[in-house]
C-alpha positions, 0 to 999 in steps of 0.5 A: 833153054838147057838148065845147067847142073851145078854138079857137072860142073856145067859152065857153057861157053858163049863168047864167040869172040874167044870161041873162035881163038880156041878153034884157031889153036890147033890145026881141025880141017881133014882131022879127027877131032874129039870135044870133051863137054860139048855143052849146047854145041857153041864150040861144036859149031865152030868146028864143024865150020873147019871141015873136020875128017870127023868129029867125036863129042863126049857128052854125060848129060842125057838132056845134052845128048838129045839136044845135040842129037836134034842140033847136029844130027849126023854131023858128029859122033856123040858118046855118052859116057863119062869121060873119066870111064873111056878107055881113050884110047880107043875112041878112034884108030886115028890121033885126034885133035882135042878139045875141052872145056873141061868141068872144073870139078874133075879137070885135073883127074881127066888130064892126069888120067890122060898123061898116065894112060899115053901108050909111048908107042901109039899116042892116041893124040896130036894136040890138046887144047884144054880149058882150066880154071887159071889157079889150075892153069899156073900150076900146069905151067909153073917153074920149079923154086915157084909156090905153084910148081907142084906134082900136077906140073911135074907129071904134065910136064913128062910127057907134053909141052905146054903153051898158054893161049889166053886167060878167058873172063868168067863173062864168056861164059854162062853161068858165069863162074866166080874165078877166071879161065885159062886156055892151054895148048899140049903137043906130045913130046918126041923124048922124054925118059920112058917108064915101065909103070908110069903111075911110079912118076905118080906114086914118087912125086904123092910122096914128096909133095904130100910133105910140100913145106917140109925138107926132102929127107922124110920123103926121100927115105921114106922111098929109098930107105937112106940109099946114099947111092942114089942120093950121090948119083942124082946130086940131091941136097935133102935139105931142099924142099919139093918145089926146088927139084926141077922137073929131071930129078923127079923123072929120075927119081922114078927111074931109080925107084923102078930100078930098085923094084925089078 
């Protein structure tokens, strides 16, 4: 029996029931397909059942790795890395299907990491099917003028559309975790406003959701300076708070800003 590390954020999925509604989100057979946190293999097995083109495995724990390397032999491809460390991509010249039950610790630095390094010119994936705790999960999701809506839903929403496939009980895993899980599925979208720098986005939105349950008018000059030309153009009511601009105004904003800086 595999021990779990607590510090991996290790929770092995084991429902086979659920296994399956995951591997049924994306379309695996004659694709590249790459598995973020593979664990002991469970979902690993039911991929391969689909026929894949190849399949990549990300895996940091070396007990893991050798496990897997025992199991699935020259079935899959394993990297043994930190997923936070990989250039991805890189990882194949081919787009890949992606799936992850991710560690919970460090589900959201993977997936801004990801959103971040997209190449508007070569996106490296067709589709990711992402595992988070639901908290994390409502928030990816959530609308604007909601408590949940927050940066995390502004950058995911940039460059991707999101659709909720299950919320997942914490008895489908081992260990059981204390909080529910949520299944999400992220396609690339066709238009969305390009930026020169896409950590802008992330700079404009630390910003203003770093002062979430204040006015807007501290952080809107705290970036523009008092530009009531800006300010007119983007029809922004700075007595509003972060959570009451919708996705386009963030867009926007980090438009406008990258203007005033070239």
């Amino acid at each position: 029996m595999i021990k779990t590390k607590k510090s991996l954020g290790q929770n092995f999925l084991v429902d086979n029931n659920i296994i399956e509604k995951i591997v049924n989100s994306a379309q695996i057979k004659d694709q590249t397909v790459l598995e973020v946190g593979p664990g002991t293999g469970n979902l690993t097995k039911f991929i391969l059942k689909k026929k894949p083109k190849k399949l990549y495995v990300i895996e940091k724990d070396n007990n893991l790795v050798s496990f897997l390397n025992k199991n699935f032999q020259n079935q899959i491809t394993i990297i043994n890395e930190d997923i936070l460390k990989i250039n991805e991509n890189y990882i194949s010249n081919e787009k890949l299907t992606v799936f992850g039950n991710l560690p919970y610790n460090i589900s959201t630095e993977i997936l801004c990491k990801w959103i971040l390094n997209i190449n508007d010119h070569k996106i490296w994936f067709s589709n990711l099917v992402l595992m988070f705790q639901k908290e994390v999960a409502d928030r990816i999701i959530s609308n604007f003028n909601s408590s949940s809506y927050s940066r995390l839903t502004v950058l995911s929403n940039w460059k991707l559309d999101i659709k909720k496939i299950i919320d997942i009980k914490p008895n489908s895993f081992y260990p059981k975790p204390k909080i529910d899980s949520t299944l999400l599925l992220f396609s690339p979208k066709k238009n969305f406003l390009k930026l020169k720098d896409p950590y802008t986005l992330e700079k404009v939105t630390r910003i203003f959701f770093s002062h979430r349950r204040k006015m807007i008018k501290k952080s809107f000059n705290q970036i523009f300076q008092n530009n009531n030309q800006i300010l007119n153009k983007l029809n922004i009511n700075l007595n509003l708070r972060p959570q009451n601009l919708d996705f386009e105004t963030y867009y926007k904003l980090a438009d406008e800003y990258e203007k005033l800086r070239s």
